[in-house]
C-alpha positions as CSV (number, residue, x, y, z in Angstrom):
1,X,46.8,16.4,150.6
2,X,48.4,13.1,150.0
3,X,51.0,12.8,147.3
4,X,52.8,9.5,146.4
5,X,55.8,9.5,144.3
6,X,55.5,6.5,142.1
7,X,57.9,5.1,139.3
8,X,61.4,5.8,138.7
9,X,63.0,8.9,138.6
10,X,63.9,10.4,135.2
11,X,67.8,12.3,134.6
12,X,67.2,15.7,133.0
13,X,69.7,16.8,130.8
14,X,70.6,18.9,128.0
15,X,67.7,16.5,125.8
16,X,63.8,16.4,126.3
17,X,62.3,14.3,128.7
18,X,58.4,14.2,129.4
19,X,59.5,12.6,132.7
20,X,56.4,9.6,131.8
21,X,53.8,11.7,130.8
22,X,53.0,12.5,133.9
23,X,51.2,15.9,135.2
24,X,53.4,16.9,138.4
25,X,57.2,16.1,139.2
26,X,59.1,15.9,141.8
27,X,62.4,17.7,140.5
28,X,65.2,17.9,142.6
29,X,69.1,18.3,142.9
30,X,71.5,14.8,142.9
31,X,74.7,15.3,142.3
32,X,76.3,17.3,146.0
33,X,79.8,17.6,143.4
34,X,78.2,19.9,140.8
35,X,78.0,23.4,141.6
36,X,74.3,25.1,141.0
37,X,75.0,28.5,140.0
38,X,74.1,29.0,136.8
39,X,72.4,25.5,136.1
40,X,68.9,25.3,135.5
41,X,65.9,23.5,134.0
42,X,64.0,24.8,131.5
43,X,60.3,23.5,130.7
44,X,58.7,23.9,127.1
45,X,55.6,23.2,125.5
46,X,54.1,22.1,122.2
47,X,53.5,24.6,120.2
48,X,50.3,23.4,119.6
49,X,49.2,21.2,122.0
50,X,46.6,19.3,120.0
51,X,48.8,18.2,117.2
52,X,51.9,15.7,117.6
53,X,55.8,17.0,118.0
54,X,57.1,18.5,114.3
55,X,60.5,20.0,114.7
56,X,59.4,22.2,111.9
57,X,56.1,23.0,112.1
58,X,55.0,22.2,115.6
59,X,58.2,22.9,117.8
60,X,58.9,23.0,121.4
61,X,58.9,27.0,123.2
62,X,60.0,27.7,126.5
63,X,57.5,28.2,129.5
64,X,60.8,29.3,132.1
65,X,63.2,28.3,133.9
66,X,64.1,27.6,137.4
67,X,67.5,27.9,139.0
68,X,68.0,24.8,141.1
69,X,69.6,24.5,144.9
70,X,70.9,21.5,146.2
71,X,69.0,22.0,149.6
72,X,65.4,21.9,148.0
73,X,63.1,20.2,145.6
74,X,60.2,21.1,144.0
75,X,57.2,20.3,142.7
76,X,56.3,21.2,138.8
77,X,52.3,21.2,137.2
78,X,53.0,20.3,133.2
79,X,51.2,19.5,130.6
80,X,51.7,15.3,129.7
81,X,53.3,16.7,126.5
82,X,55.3,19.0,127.9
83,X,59.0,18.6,128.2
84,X,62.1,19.4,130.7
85,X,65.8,20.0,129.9
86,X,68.7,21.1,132.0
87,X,71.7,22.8,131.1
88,X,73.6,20.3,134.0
89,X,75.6,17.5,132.8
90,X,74.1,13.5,133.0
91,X,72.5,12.6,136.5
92,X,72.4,15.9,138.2
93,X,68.9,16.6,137.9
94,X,66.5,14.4,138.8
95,X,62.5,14.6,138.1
96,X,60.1,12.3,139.5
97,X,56.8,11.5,138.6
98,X,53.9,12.5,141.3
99,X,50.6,11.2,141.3
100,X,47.7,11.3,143.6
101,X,45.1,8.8,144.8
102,X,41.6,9.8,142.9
103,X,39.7,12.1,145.3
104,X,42.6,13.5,147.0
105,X,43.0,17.0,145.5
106,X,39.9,19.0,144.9
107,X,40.7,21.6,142.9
């Protein structure tokens, strides 16, 4: 398979990114002075995926989360709508936008 990592890389923090829309990240560790126990990222959905964000009557709920080491990345499959947040301080985790050339990945 060939992946190419295109765009720039977004921070995740302790507010919702979509990390542009895309379908896969790339989400990995950046900051070697921040310890990783305990930190994690936690990906949430619409409730309803058809209908816009409404914090009161189509919120965000939580998929998981993923406890992050600094040694290795990895790659994430969300929705365009769906959103990360970490519970790390500004520029520790970073996610990445993957896409693929058209005809790549048969699935």
């Amino acid at each position: 398979m060939i992946i190419r990592i295109v765009g720039e890389q977004e921070w995740v923090k302790t507010k919702e990114t979509t990390v542009s829309g895309a379908s896969r990240v790339y989400v990995s560790w950046a900051k070697s002075s921040v310890e990783p126990e305990h930190k994690f990222i936690e990906q949430k959905k619409l409730t309803d995926r058809t209908i816009p964000y409404n914090a009161s009557t189509n919120p965000y709920v939580s998929i998981g989360k993923i406890y992050m080491t600094q040694t290795q990345g990895i790659m994430l499959q969300k929705d365009a709508t769906d959103v990360f947040v970490a519970n790390t301080g500004s520029q520790v985790i970073s996610a990445t936008p993957i896409f693929t050339p058209s005809g790549a990945i048969t699935e």
